[in-house]
Structure formats: structure tokens, C-alpha cells
N, C-alpha and C positions, 0 to 999 in steps of 0.2 A: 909100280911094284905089282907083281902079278898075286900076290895075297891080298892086296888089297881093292883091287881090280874088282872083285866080284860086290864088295861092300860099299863100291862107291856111291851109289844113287837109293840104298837101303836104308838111309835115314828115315823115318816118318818128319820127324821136325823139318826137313828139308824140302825148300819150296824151287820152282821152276818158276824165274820171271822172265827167262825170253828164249828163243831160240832160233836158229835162223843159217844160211849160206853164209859164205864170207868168202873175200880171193885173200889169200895170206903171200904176203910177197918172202920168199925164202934166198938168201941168197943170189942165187942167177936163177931160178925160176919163180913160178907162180904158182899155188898151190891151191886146192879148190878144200874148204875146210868146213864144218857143220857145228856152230857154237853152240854151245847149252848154257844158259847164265842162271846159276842158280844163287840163292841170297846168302849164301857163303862162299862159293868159289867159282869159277871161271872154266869150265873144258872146254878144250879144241879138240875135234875129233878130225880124222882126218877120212875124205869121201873117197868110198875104193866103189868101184862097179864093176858087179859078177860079170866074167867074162862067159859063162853058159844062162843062156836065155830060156826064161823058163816061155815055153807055149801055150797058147791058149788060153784056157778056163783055168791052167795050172795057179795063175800071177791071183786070181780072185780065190785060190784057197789059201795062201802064204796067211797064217795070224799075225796081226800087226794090231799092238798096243793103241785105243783109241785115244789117249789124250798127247800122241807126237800130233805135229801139226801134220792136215793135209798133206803141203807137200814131203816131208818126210815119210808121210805111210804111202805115198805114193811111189816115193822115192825108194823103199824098202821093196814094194811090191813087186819092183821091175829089178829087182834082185839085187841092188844097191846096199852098201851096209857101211857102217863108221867105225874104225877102229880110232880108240885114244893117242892123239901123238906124243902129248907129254904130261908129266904131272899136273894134275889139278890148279890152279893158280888161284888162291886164297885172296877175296875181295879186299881184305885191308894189307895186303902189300902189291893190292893193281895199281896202277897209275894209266889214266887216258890221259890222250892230248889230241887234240884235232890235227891234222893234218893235209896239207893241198893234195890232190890227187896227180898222179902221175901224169 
């Protein structure tokens, strides 16, 4: 929901316990994703990269948030960015299960 899009990560109470790449397998393709696991809900965001290259000394001025990890402020730097793909997904209706890999 785009109203509440701006409020999502505005909790103080709200902690980040991990965060990280993922390959998201979607139907007939493969989708390149950027998780955030926070200790109430689950975002998938999904990885676009800027098609205009910034030059230079330009990538060492972009502000980037120091507590994303390394590779995400690096990944920002070179103009990369994550849009949300779907609703939040709320830790007590997650289910994991391991699975063989393809």
C-alpha cells in the first residue's frame, strides 16, 4: 500500500536481524531479490539497477545510510536500488522448510 510504504521501517521498537541477496525462483524465471528480516516481519525487496552510470568521484558522493551492510551501500553507490515487491510478511504466519536445491 503506497500510504503505508513511507511508515514501514519507522518503528523505533523495530529491530533488523538480517539482511542479505537471495535468487527467488518466480514462475518461469529467476528473480535476483534483497531480504530484510526484521523481528516482526519479512521484506522482499526486489534488485533494480540504475541504467545511467554515475562517473567518477560522482558514486563517492551518493549518502548512503551507514548501518545497510557493506555490500548494499556499495550496491546503492553504483546506483543500484530496491523497490518493495509485495507486502510485508508477518513472522508468525512465516513458515520455512528447507529444501534440495535445483
Amino acid at each position: 500500500k503506497e500510504n503505508s510504504s513511507e511508515n514501514i521501517l519507522s518503528s523505533a521498537n523495530r529491530l533488523l536481524i538480517h539482511e542479505g541477496k537471495l535468487m527467488l525462483a518466480e514462475s518461469t524465471r529467476l528473480l535476483d531479490v534483497y531480504l530484510f528480516l526484521f523481528d516482526d516481519f519479512l521484506l522482499i525487496t526486489k534488485i533494480k539497477r540504475n541504467k545511467k552510470k554515475y562517473g567518477g568521484s560522482d558514486t563517492n558522493l551518493i549518502p548512503v545510510c551507514p548501518s545497510l551492510s557493506p555490500e548494499l551501500q556499495s550496491f546503492i553507490r553504483e546506483g543500484g536500488f530496491c523497490t518493495v515487491l509485495d507486502q510485508p510478511i508477518p513472522l508468525d504466519r512465516l513458515l520455512l522448510k528447507n529444501v534440495e536445491p535445483i
